[in-house]
TIDRENVO-534330 format. One line per 4 residues: their letters; for each residue z, x, y of C-alpha. Coordinates in pm, whole numbers. Layout:
// residues N
A = Z X Y  ...
// end
This chain:
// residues 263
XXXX = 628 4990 -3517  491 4944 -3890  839 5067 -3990  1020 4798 -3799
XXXX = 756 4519 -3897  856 4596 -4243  1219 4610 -4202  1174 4274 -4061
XXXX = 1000 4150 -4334  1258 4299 -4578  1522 4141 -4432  1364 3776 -4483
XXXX = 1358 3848 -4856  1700 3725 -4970  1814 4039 -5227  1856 3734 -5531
XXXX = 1452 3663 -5485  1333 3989 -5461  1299 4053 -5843  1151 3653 -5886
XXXX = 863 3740 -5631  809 4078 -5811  756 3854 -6134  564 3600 -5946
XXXX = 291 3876 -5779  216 4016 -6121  170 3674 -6292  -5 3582 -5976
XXXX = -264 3854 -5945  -312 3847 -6356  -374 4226 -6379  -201 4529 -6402
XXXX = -31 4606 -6049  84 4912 -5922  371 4954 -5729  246 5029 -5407
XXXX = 54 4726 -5392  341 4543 -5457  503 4740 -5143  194 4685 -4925
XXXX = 247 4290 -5028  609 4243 -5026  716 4467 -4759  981 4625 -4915
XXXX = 1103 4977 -4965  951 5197 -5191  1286 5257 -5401  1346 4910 -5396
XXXX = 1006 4788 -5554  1074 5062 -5782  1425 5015 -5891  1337 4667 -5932
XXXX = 1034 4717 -6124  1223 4961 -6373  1492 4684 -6419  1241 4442 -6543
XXXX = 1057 4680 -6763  1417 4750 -6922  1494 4360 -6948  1125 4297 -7114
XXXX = 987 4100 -6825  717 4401 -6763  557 4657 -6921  360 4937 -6844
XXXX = -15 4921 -6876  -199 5156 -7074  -217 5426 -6791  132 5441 -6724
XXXX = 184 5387 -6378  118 4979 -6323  286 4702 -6445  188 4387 -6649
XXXX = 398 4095 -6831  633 4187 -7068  759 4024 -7385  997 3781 -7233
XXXX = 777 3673 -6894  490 3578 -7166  754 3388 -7385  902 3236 -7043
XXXX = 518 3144 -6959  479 3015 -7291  799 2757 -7296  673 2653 -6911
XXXX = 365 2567 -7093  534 2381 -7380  777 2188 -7193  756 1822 -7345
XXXX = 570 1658 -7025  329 1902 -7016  279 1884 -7435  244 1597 -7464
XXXX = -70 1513 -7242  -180 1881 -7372  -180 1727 -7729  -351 1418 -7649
XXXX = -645 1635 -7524  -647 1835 -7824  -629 1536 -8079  -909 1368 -7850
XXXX = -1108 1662 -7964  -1041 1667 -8288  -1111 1305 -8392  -1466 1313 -8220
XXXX = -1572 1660 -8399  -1380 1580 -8714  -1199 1897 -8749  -894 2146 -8625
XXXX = -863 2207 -8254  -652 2490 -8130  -501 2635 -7831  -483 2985 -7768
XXXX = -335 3190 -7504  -343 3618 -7507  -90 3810 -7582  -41 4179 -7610
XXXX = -170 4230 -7990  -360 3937 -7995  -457 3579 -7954  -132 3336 -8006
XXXX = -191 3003 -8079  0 2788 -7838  -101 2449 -7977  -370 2250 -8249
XXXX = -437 1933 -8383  -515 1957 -8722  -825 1794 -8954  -779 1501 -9182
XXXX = -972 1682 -9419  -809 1779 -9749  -1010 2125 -9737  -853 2277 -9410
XXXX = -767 2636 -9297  -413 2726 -9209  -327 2903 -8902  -14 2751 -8786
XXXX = 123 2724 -8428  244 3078 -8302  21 3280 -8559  -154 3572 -8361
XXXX = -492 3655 -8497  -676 4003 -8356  -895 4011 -8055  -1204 4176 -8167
XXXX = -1313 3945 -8481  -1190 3572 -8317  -1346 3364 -8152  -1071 3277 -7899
XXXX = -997 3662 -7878  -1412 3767 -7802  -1370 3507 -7535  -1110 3714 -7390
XXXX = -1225 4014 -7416  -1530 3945 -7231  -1322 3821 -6907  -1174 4154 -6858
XXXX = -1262 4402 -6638  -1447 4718 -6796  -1175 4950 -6754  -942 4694 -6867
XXXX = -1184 4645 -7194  -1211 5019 -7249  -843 5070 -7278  -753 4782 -7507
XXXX = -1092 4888 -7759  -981 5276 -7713  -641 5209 -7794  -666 5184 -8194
XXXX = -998 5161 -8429  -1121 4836 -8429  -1021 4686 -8802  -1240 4490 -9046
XXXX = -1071 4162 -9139  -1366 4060 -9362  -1709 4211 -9447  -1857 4056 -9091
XXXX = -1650 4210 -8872  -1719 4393 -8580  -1572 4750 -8610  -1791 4942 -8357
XXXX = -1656 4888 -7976  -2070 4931 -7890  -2153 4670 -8030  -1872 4475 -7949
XXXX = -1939 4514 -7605  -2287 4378 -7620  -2152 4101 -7757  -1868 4051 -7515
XXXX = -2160 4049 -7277  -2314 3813 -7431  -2050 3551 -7389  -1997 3664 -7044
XXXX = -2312 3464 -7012  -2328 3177 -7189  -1985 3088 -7148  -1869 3017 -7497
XXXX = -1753 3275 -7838  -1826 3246 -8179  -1662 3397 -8529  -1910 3369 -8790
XXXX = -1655 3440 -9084  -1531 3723 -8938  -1182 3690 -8913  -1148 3489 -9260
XXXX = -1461 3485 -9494  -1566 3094 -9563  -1445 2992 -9171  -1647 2980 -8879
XXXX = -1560 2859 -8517  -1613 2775 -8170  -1418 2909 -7791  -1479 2787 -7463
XXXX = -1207 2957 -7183  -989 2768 -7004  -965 2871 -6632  -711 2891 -6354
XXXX = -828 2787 -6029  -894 3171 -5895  -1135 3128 -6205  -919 3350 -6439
XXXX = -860 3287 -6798  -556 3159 -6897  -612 3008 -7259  -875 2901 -7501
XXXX = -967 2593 -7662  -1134 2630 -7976  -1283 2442 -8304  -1300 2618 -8655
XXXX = -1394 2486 -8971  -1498 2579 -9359  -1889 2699 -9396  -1865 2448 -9671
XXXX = -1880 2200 -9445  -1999 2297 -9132  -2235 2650 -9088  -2194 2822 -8756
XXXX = -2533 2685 -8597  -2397 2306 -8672  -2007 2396 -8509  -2207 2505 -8226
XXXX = -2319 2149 -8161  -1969 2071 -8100  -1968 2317 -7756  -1999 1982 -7516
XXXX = -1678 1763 -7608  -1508 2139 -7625  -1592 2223 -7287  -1523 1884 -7096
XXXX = -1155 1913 -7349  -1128 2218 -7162  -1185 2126 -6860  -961 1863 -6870
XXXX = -680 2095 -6986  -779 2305 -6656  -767 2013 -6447  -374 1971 -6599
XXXX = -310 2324 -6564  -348 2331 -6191  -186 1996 -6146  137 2164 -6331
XXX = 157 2496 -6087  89 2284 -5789  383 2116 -5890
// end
């Protein structure tokens, strides 16, 4: 009976969409999947959830997670996630948020969304101040010594977190940064908690900043909003006093997240 309850449902799965709801489970579930949960949820054959799966990790729309055996996005879902993201609707009431942002706080806002190295910035509005730190649109700037990258970090799930800090030693971008994945961790708890990251000249000596996540509505994060700035002007302690406009920004940005995939 299971047998011919699964046939069934394989045979309501046109062969054109099997490969789109594939993609769609693993952006869906925003984890590594394996494939039998994507038989138990799909209802189709073994060998065809794994011929299908081994086509998309050739085409770069998956790739295999750091054991090996499941399946996250690939180089070209991300980018396809990415342009969705970017498309000129959507960017445009993005930007207004961001600018919004920046004109009450005075300095550069960014958007950041994870990646597989790193943190890539999606979007930012930058300062009218002459003095100003450059980190254009699509740079990628390390996990463990951001402040948009911490705040990602501490979202994951522990074994998750073990394999990205076990997978290469943990590199000092200035004299501040966090090299030891102990103490990294404590931190990561840290902002588990309170809900926010900070990079006190970590990544780039003379600039501190400011994350706060952005969340899907299963309560996963998707991107980050953050504020950085010169320690000439503005020591960590005082950017901190910018965490209310960043979080109702961010909310906001939620709110026209899950407006856009309702749609």
């Amino acid at each position: 009976m299971p047998n011919d309850a699964m046939t069934s449902k394989e045979t309501q799965i046109p062969t054109n969409l099997r490969l789109l709801m594939i993609l769609e489970e693993v952006a869906r579930l925003g984890v590594a999947v394996k494939p039998a949960d994507l038989i138990e949820t799909l209802g189709l054959p073994k060998p065809t959830v794994h011929r299908l799966l081994q086509t998309a990790e050739t085409e770069g729309f998956l790739q295999r997670d750091l054991d090996g055996r499941s399946y996250g996005p690939g180089d070209r879902l991300r980018s396809l996630a990415v342009n969705t993201m970017s498309s000129e609707r959507v960017r445009t009431a993005r930007l207004a948020i961001l600018k919004g942002v920046a004109e009450k706080v005075g300095e550069t806002c960014n958007l950041a969304i994870p990646d597989r190295e790193g943190m890539t910035y999606l979007d930012r509005v930058e300062t009218k101040w002459p003095l100003r730190i450059q980190l254009p649109r699509g740079t990628q700037v390390p996990f463990h010594c951001t402040a948009s990258g911490k705040m990602y970090l501490s979202t994951l799930r522990s074994a998750t977190l073990n394999g990205v800090l076990d997978a290469q030693a943990l590199k000092p971008e200035t004299e501040k940064s966090i090299t030891s994945p102990d103490i990294l961790r404590a931190e990561l708890k840290v902002i588990g908690e309170r809900g926010y990251s900070t990079d006190n000249e970590e990544f780039m000596t003379g600039m501190a900043a400011i994350a706060v996540p952005i969340l899907d509505p299963q309560g996963r994060l998707v991107a980050t909003l953050s504020i950085h700035a010169p320690v000439q002007r503005y020591q960590l302690k005082e950017i901190i006093g910018f965490l209310a406009p960043l979080q109702e920004a961010a909310e906001k940005l939620a709110v026209l997240y899950r407006s856009e995939s309702a749609t």
